[in-house]
C-alpha positions as CSV (number, residue, x, y, z in Angstrom):
1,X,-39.5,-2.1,-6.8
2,X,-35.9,-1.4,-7.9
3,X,-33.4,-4.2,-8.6
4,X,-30.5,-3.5,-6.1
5,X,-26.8,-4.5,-7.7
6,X,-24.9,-7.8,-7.0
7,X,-22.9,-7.0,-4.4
8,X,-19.1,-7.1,-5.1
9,X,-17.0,-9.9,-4.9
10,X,-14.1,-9.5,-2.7
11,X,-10.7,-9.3,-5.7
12,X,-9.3,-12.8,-4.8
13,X,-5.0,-12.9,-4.7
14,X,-3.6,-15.5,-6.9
15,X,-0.8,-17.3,-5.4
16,X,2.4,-17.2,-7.4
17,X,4.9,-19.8,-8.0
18,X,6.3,-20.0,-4.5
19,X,2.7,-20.4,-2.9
20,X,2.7,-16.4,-1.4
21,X,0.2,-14.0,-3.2
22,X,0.6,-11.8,-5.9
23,X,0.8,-8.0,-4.2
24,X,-2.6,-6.0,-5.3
25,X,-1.5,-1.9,-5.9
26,X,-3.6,-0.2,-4.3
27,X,-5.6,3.0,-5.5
28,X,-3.3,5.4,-3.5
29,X,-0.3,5.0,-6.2
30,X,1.9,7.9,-7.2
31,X,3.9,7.4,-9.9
32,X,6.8,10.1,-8.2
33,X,6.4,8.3,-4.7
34,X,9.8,7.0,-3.5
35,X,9.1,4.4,-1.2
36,X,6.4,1.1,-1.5
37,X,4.9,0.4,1.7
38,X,3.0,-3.2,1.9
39,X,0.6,-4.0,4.0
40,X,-1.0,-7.6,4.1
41,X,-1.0,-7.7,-0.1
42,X,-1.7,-4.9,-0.5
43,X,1.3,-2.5,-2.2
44,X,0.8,1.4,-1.7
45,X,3.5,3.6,-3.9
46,X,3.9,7.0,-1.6
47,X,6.3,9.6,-1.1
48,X,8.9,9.2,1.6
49,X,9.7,12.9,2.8
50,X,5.2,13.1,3.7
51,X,5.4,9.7,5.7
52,X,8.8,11.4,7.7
53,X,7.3,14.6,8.3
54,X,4.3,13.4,10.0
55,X,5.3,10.3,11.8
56,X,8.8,9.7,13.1
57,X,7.7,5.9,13.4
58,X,7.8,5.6,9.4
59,X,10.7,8.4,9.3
60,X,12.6,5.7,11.1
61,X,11.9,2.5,9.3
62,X,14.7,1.0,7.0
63,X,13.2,0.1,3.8
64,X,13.9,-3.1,1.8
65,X,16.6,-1.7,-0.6
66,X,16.9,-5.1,-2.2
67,X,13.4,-5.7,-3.1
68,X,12.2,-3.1,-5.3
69,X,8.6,-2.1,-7.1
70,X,9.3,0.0,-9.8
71,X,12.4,1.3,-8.6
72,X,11.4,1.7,-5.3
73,X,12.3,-0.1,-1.8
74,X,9.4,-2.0,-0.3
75,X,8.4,-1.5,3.7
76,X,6.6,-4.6,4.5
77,X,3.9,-3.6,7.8
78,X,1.8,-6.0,9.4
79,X,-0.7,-3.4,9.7
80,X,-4.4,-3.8,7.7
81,X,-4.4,-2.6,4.1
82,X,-7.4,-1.0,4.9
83,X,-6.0,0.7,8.3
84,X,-2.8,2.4,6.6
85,X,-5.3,3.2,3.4
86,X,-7.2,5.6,6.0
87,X,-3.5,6.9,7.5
88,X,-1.5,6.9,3.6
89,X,-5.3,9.1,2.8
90,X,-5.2,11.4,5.3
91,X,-1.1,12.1,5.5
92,X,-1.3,12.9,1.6
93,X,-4.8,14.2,0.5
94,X,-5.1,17.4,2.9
95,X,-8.3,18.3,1.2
């Protein structure tokens, strides 16, 4: 009979200083997106023009120009991290 792995253990989210958690970047990352979305703490680095192109909902949301990741402007959703994984996946990997 064949051992099974442990199961994962969910990645726990520190809290920082001021008691909110630390942002987790999220596999969908590319490093010549222009925009950070975040969802929950979860932090996804994409590329504004895709996100306008396919929904006008995104095309019309104002990012946060004074709180930047890398450079870029942050669009705080309440959406799941794992709901707009599945949306940032299919807008951007067509294959």
């Amino acid at each position: 009979m064949a051992d099974s792995p442990p199961a994962k253990r969910k990645r726990q989210v520190d809290p920082d200083v001021d008691g909110k958690p630390h942002p987790i970047r999220s596999e969908i990352w590319y490093d010549d997106g222009s925009v950070v979305i975040q969802a929950n703490s979860t932090q996804f680095r994409v590329h504004r023009s895709i996100l306008s192109a396919h929904s006008s909902v995104l095309k019309d949301m104002v990012p946060n120009a004074e709180e930047l990741v890398e450079g870029c402007p942050i669009i705080h959703l309440s959406d799941s991290a794992e709901d707009m994984a599945h949306l940032l996946k299919a807008l951007h990997d067509r294959r």
